[in-house]
N, C-alpha and C positions, 0 to 999 in steps of 0.2 A: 567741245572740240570735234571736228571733224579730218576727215584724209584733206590734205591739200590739192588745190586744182592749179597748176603751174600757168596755164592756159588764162585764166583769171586774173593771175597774179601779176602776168606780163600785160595785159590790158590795165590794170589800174593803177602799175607802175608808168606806162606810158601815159596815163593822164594827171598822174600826178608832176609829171617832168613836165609837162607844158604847163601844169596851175606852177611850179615851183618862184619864180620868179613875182612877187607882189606889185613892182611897180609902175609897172601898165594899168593895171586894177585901180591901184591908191591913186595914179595920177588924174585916171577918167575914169568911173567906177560902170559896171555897165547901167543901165540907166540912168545918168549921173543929176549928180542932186535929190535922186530919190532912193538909194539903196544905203542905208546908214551902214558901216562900218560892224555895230554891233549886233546884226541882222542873220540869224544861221539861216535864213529863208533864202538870201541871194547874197550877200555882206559878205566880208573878209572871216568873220567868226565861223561861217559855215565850213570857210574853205579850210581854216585854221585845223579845224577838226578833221579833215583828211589827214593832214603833215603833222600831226600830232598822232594819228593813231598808228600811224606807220613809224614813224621814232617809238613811239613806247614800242610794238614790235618788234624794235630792228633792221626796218626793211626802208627807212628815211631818215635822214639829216635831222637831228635835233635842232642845227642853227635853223634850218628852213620853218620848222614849225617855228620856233620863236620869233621868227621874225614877220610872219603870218598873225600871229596874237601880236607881234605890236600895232600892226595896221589895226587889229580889229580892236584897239585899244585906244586908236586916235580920235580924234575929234571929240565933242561933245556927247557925254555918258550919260543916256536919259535913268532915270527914276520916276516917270513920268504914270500916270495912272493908265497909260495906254502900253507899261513897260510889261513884257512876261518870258516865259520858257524861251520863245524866240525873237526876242529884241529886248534891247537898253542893258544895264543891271544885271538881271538874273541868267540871259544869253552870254555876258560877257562870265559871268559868275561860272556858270557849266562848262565852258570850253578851259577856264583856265584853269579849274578842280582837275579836268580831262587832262589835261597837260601837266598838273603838277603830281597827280595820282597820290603815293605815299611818301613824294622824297623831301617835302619841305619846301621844295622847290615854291617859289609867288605868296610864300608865307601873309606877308605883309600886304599886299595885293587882294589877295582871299578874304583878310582879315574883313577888310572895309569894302569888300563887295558881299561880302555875308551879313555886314552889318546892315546896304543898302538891302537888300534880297530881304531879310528880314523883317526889316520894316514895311516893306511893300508888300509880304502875304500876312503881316497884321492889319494895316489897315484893310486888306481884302477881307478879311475872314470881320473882321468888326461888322465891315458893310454887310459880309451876306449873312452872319446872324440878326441881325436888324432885319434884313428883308424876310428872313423866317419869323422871326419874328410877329412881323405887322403881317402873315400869310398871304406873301404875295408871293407869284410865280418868280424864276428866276430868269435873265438875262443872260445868253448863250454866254455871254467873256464873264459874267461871274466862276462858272465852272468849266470851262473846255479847257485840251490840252496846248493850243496855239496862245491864248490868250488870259486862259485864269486860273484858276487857283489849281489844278490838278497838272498843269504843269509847273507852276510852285512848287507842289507836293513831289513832284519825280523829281526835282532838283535836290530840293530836301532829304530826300529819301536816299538818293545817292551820297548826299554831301556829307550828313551826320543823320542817318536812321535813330538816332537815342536820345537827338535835340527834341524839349519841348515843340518849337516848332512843326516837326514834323510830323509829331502826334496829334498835334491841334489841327493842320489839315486833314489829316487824315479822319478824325473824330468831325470835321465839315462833313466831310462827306460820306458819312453815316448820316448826316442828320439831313443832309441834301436827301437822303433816298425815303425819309421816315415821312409818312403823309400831311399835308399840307390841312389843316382845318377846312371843311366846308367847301373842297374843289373836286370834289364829284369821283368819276372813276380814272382820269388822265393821271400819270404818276405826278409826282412832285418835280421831276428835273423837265418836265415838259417847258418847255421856253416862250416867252411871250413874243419872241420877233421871227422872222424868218431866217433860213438859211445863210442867209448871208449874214446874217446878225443885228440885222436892222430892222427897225419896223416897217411893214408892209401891207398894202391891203389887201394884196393877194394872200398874205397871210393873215386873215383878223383875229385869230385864235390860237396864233404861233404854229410850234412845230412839235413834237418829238424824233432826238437826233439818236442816231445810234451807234456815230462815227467815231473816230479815233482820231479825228485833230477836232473837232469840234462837240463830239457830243457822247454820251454816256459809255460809251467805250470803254474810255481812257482812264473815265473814275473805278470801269470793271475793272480796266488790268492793273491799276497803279492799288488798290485793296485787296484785289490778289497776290500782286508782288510783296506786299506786306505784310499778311498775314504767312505767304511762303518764306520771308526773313523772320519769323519771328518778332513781328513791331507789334508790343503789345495794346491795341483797341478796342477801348468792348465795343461791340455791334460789328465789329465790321464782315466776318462772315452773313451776320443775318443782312445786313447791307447789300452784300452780293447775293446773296439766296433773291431779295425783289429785285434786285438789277434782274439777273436771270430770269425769273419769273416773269417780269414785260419782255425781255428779249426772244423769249420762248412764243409769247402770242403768236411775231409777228416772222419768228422761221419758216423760209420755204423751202419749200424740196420737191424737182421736177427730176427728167431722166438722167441730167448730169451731175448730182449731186444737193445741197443743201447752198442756202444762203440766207443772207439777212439783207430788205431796202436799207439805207441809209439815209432816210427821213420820215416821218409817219406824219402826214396831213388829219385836221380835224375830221375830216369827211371818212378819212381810208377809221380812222380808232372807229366811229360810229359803225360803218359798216361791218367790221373785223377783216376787212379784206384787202389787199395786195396783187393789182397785176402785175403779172410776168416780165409785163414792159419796164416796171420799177429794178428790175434787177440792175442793181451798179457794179459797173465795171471791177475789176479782182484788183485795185488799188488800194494803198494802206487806210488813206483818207476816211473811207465809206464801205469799201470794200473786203471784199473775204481776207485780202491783207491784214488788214486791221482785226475786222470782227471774228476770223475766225481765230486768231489768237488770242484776244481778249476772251474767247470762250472758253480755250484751252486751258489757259491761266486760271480761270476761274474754276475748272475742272480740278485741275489738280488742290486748289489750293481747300479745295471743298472734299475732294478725294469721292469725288463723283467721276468714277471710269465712263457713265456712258455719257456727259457730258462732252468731257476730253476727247473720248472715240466720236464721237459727232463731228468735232471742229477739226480735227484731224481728216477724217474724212472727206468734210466738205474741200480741206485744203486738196486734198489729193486729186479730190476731182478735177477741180480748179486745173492744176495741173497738167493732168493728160486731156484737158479741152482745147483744141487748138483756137474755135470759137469765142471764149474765153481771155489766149490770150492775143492772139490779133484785138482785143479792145483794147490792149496797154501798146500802143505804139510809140511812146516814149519814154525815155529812158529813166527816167529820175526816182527818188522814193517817195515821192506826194502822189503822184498820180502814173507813176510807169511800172516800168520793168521792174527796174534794182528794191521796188518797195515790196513786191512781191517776193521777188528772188529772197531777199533778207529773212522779211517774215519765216518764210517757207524754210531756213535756215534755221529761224530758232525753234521752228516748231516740230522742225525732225530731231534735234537737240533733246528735245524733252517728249517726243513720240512713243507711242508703245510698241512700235513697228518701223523697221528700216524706211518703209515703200515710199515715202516722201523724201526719205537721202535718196534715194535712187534717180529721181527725178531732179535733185536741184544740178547736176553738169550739162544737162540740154537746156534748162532755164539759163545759164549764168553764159552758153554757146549763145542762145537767142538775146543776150542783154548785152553781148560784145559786138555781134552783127549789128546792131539796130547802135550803136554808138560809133562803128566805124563807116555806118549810111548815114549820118547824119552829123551838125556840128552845132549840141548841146551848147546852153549859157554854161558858165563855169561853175555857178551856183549849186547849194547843198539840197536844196530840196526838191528841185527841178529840173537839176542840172549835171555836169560832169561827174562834179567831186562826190557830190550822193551815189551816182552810181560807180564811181572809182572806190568808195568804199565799203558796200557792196561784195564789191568785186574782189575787193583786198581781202575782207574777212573769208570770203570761201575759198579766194587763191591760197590766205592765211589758215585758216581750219580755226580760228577763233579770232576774238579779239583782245583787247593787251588797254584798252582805255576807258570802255564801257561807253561807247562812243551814243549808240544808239537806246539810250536811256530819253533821250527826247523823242525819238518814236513811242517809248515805254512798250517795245517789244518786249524788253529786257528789263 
């Protein structure tokens, strides 16, 4: 928890008034035809999760939330192999755990979206022990937090931490980090296609990702958040001990602080080297957002102070760089402001040092200017409602939903 910013509180109440109404949305969705319903990416599930986290707060309409999840309830509910953390199934599964928290509430609802969820990260986990298996590299949506199994595992982990299930992912990904027979010095989560996730010949030898919607991030902080609950796995510190160990290669540190690229080409492993040019912008995605929390997390849960004091750090700097943040010129938490702001939020939370709370009331000033200069989609990851909630948690000084369990900030 943190002091309340009233200032905050009044910006993302005013945008949650204008998302409060569904049925403009439902009738012509934006993009229409292309944004499915149970989509936290742009879809009604994204939005759901604003009016939800504000009723469990207090500070919203319960009827509004639920009527928000029925939209993101409509239409056709994929299980589809292309289903994950955010879309079909498991999307609609996280938003309405979020909403029902511990009252019983969507009992029966839960029931047979747990049963879908379930079944979809067994067949996953079947598939990528086969592909370990026969030692073949692995395919970015087998493990990223957008599309595979590690945001399975943060659903999981939230839903029932003491289900089989959730140990079974987590026990993947210990064995995702353990070496591959006969594939040289590249780690094991090295990926065969390119950044976008497809194959390419500009990439002929893949990638190493270090992101937090796509790449080895997300399996750091979601092994750290576990072993900080108490989810008993054997390996899974020594798991994060190699995570850290490549992420360590390829840290940089220039006059403004520390950082990490958020992709390593076969050319840059050969070399050992990284230009300055590679620095990504301080979004959650790829950036100090992301990465440097995922370090943090991994700090603690390893009870390595100079770890944690590093990723702290580097946040901090992040921070007082104004350089830095003019690269985030929008608002959203995939690639803006509010992803920053957020991070930066839980990472004073659990800092060894105020000097990063101090800093988050000119970041959450600069994330309400750049939203009242501009007119954001209404969307959770790019849009309004991401940065309305945000906005609501430091207006708030906590959260009340665990809303941001699919960042796996948290």
């Amino acid at each position: 928890m943190s002091q309340p910013n009233t200032e905050a509180l009044a910006a993302a109440n005013a945008i949650a008034t204008a998302l409060a109404n569904p049925q403009p949305w439902a009738a012509e969705p934006p993009g229409s035809g292309l944004v499915w319903p149970q989509s936290l990416w742009a879809g009604a599930a994204g939005i759901a999760l604003l009016h939800i986290e504000r009723a469990r707060s207090g500070h919203g309409d319960p009827r509004t939330a639920h009527t928000w999840l029925e939209v993101a309830a409509s239409g056709a509910l994929t299980a589809a192999p292309n289903a994950g953390l955010f879309f079909g199934a498991p999307a609609l599964a996280f938003v309405t755990h979020a909403a029902a928290g511990t009252s019983g509430r969507y009992r029966r609802a839960l029931d047979r979206l747990d049963d879908a969820v379930t079944s979809i990260t067994r067949t996953r986990l079947a598939e990528a022990h086969a592909r370990i298996d026969r030692g073949e590299r692995p395919p970015m949506r087998e493990f990223d937090l957008i599309r595979g199994l590690t945001g399975l595992g943060a659903y999981h982990l939230r839903r029932h931490p003491d289900h089989p299930i959730s140990r079974d992912v987590l026990s993947y990904l210990v064995r995702l980090t353990e070496p591959l027979p006969a594939r040289g010095e590249l780690p094991p989560w090295w990926t065969t296609v390119a950044p976008n996730g497809e194959p390419s010949s500009d990439y002929p030898h893949g990638h190493g990702n270090l992101g937090m919607s796509h790449g080895i991030g997300a399996a750091l902080a979601l092994l750290s958040l576990a072993v900080l609950r108490n989810v008993p796995v054997a390996g899974a510190k020594e798991a994060i001990e190699r995570i850290c160990a490549w992420t360590d290669t390829w840290r940089q540190q220039n006059d403004t602080g520390a950082w990490w690229p958020g992709t390593i080409t076969i050319e840059q492993a050969r070399e050992q080297r990284v230009d300055p040019s590679q620095r990504p912008r301080p979004s959650w995605c790829y950036g100090i957002s992301g990465t440097a929390r995922a370090q943090q997390l991994a700090g603690i849960a390893l009870r390595d102070e100079t770890r944690q004091q590093s990723a702290e750090d580097a946040m901090l700097a992040t921070l007082r760089d104004p350089t830095q943040l003019d690269r985030l010129p929008e608002c959203g938490l995939c690639h803006g402001t509010a992803g920053l702001l957020h991070a930066a939020w839980r990472m004073a939370a659990d800092a060894r040092t105020p000097r990063i709370r101090d800093e988050l009331p000119k970041l959450a000033a600069r994330l309400t200017a750049q939203i009242s200069h501009s007119a954001p989609q209404p969307g959770l990851l790019d849009g309004a409602a991401g940065a309305a909630l945000a906005l609501h948690t430091i207006g708030t000084g906590g959260t009340a939903s665990g809303w941001d369990t699919f960042l796996l900030l948290a």
